[in-house]
N, C-alpha and C positions, 0 to 999 in steps of 0.2 A: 338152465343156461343163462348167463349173462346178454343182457342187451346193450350192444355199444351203439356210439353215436360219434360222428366224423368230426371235428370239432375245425380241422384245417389240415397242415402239412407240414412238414418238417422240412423247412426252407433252401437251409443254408449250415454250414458249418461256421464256427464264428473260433478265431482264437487259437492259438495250439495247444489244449488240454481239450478238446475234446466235445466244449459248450457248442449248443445245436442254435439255431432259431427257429422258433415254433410260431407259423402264422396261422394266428388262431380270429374265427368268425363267431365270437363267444359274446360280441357285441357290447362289450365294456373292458375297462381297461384291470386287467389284475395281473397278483407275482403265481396265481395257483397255488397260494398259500396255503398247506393241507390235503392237497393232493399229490397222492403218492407215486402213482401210476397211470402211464402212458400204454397205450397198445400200438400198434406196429401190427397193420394186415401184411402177414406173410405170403399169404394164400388165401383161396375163396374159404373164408370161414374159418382162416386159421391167424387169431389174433397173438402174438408176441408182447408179454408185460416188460418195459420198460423202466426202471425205478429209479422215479425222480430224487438226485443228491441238494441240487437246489435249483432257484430260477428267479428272475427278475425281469421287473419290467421293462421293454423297450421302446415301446408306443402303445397306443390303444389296441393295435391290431397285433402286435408280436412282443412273444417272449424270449429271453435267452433262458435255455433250458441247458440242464447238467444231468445227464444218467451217469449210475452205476457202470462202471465196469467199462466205458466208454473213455477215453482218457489218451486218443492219437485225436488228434486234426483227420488221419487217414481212416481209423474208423467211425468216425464222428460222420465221414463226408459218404461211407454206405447206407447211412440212413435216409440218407437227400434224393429224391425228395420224395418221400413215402409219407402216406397220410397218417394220421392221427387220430386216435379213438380215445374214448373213455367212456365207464362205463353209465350204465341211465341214473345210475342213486347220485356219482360226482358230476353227471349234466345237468342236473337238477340244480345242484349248489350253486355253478357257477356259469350258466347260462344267463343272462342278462334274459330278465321277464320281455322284455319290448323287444329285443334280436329278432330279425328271422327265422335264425338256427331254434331257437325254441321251438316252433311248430314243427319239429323233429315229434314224430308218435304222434301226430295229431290225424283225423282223418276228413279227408276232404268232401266235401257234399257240393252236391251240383242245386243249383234254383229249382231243379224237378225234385228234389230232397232226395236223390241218387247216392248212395254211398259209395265213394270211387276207391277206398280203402287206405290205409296208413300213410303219411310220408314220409320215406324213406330215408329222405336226404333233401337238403336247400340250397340251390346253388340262388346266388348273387349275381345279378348282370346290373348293367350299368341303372337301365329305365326299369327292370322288372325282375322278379323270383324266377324261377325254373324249381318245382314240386315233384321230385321223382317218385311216383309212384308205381303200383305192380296191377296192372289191370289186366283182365284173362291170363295171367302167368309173363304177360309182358312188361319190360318194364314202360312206361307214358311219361313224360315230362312235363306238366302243367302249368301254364304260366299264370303269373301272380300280381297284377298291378293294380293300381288306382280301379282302372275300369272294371275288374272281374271280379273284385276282392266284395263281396257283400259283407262279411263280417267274421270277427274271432271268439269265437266263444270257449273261453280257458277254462272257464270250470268244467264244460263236459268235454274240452278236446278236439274241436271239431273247429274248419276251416270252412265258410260258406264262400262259394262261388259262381260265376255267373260267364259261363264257358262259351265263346264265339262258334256257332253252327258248324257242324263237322267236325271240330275239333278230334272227338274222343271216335269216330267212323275210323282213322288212322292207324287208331294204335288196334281197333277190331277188326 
């Protein structure tokens, strides 16, 4: 089975033919030049392939994007605003190394060398990360800043951190 990765959301409808805008946390500026396919969570676990006819840049943070078969302003605007996948081999390409969103599959360790398990997902806040992870079958949210952050280590994948007392009591 395929492992996807959330990349942003599917903004806005742009235009009357159908072109979307796609805000994407991909953390550098591109058209997705070579990528073919978008997913579309239909359902828990039920990803929908979307196939990109073209796309261009609009800023660092947003694309305008064109699917297949999409071609009203009116179906263009049922997409809005559902999130955005792709899968890990095309996150790889086009994840900016220094993003956030990279430490997507990375797994987090605590100063006790605890393994807290995968990250999920990266949300962006203004001062800090938010690390969703699955602890005891729950999902935790683990914040990410200056102060907690010990270190990244990309070759083996792993996110060192250094968690404020109680924290992880919460989510057990």
């Amino acid at each position: 089975m395929n492992q996807y990765f959330k990349i942003g959301k599917l903004a806005a409808s742009f235009g009357l033919k159908g072109e979307l805008v796609l805000q994407h946390s991909l953390g550098k500026k591109t058209s997705l030049k070579g990528l073919e396919t978008i997913f579309v969570e239909e359902g828990k676990d039920n990803f929908m392939p979307y196939f990109i006819n073209s796309a261009s840049i609009k800023n660092d943070k947003e694309v305008f994007i064109k699917f297949e078969g999409i071609d009203t302003k009116e179906t263009a605007r049922k997409l809005t605003p559902k999130e955005a996948w792709i899968t890990e081999e095309d996150f790889k390409k086009f994840a900016a190394k220094s993003s956030p969103i990279s430490m997507l599959g990375f797994h987090l360790i605590t100063n006790a060398d605890e393994d807290l398990g995968e990250i999920l997902e990266v949300i962006e806040q203004p001062h800090q990360l938010l690390c969703s992870i699955l602890l005891d079958g729950k999902e935790a949210l683990i914040p990410i800043h200056d102060e907690s952050l010990d270190k990244i280590d990309k070759k083996n994948r792993k996110v060192y951190v250094t968690l404020p007392d109680g924290l992880l009591d919460i989510y057990r």
